[in-house]
C-alpha positions, 0 to 999 in steps of 0.5 A: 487669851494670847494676843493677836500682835507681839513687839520685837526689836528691829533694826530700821534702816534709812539711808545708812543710819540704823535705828534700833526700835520695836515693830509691831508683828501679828502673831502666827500660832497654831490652833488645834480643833478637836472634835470631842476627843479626836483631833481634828485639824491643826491650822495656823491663824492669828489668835482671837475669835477661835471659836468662830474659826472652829464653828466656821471650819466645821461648816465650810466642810459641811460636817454640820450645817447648823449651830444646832449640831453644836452642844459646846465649844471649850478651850481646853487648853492653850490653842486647843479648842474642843467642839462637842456636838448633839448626840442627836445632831445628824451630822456628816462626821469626817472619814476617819483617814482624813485629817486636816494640817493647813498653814496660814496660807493652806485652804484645801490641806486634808483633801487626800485627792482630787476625787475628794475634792471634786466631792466636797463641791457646793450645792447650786445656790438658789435664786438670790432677792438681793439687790446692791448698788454698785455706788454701795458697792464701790465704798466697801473697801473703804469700810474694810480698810477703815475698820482693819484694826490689826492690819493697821498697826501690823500690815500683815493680816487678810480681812473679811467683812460682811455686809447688808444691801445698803453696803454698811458693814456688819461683822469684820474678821481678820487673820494672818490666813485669808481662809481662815477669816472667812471661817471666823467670818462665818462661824460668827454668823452661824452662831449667830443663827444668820446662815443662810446669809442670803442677804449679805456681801461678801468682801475679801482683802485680797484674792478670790481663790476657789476655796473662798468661793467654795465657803462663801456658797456654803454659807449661803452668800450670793456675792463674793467681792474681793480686793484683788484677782479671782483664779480662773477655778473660783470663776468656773466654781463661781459660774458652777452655784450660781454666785455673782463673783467680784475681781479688782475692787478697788480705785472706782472700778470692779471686774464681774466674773460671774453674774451680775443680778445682784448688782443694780445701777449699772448703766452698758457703754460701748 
């Protein structure tokens, strides 16, 4: 298996004295994703957790919607993984015009245009049960930073974290692409058979964008909480399923952007 962090030698500067020594970078490799014998996406991540990523990638773009649909996943090489699906699976294969090339940074690479992408919106979540403290609230991202192993010794990996009601953390992923923790994220829960997560928190080390969003509904997530900014798209998408949607997490305080139903222990000050 390829490692997730890599040492290269590095000239440290102080003042003007160099140091010669070795840093500790975190690996950005490609990862194929073939559907049986076609190739379906080439997407950039750091290794580790690839079947979640594919699992996770094939649902967010809701061509299956159960661990059901999924006969076998196989690395058939070196950054090569093969999904092969139920032949009685009712699944909503891909056009065949359309493929997917995403960088580390890339959520929405494979949308041909803005009417696929228009297309490709969420349902409306249904009414959520869920109920968190916003004292539990205010202690996730201390959970996420502390269980960042990557990021620790690299700082250069996004993080996604899963957790229960009484905000105790679940299931960690992290990546270089922030997309692609959440895939890892959620293929570990779809094969867990936990979606709908209709019962979770979401959290994001950095900002909320509208492809996240985007995936967090599609697994059934009812609260998205990120460390840094939404986009105004992943407001107005927010707003659109019914998603209660978490900005700036993080000194003791959170903006909420969409909805606050799930969140008790809120007292109003003019």
């Amino acid at each position: 298996m390829t490692s997730a962090t890599v040492r290269v030698p590095i000239g440290r500067i102080e003042g003007r004295i160099t140091r010669w020594v070795e840093d500790l970078l975190a690996v950005e490799a490609p990862l194929e994703i073939r559907l049986g014998s076609r190739s379906l996406s080439v997407t950039m991540r750091t290794p580790g957790h690839d079947f979640e990523l594919a699992a996770g990638f094939l649902f967010a773009e809701d061509i299956i919607s159960s661990a059901g649909h999924i006969r076998d996943i196989t690395h058939s090489r070196p950054n090569v993984v093969v999904v092969e699906l139920s032949p009685n699976a009712i699944i909503k294969a891909p056009s065949p015009q359309r493929g997917f090339m995403m960088t580390s940074a890339c959520g929405l690479c494979g949308k041909v245009s803005l009417e696929s992408l228009a297309a490709n919106r969420c349902p409306v979540l249904p009414p959520s049960e869920l109920k968190i403290d916003a004292g539990a609230i205010h202690r996730l991202p201390h959970q996420l930073r502390e269980r960042q192993d990557i990021f620790e010794s690299t700082g250069g990996l996004h993080a996604a974290a899963l957790f229960n009601p009484r905000g105790e953390l679940e299931c960690l992923r992290e990546d270089i692409g922030r997309h692609n923790a959440v895939d890892k994220l959620v293929g570990h829960a779809l094969l867990k058979l936990r979606t709908p997560l209709r019962d979770s928190v979401m959290l994001v080390s950095g900002r909320a964008s509208f492809e996240l969003v985007q995936k967090a509904s599609m697994a059934g997530v009812p609260l998205l909480a990120a460390v840094g900014a939404p986009s105004s798209l992943a407001v107005s998408e927010a707003e659109r399923c019914g998603l209660t949607l978490i900005g700036f997490l993080r000194n003791g305080s959170f903006n909420v952007y969409s909805g606050t139903g799930c969140i008790s222990g809120l007292e109003e000050r003019q």
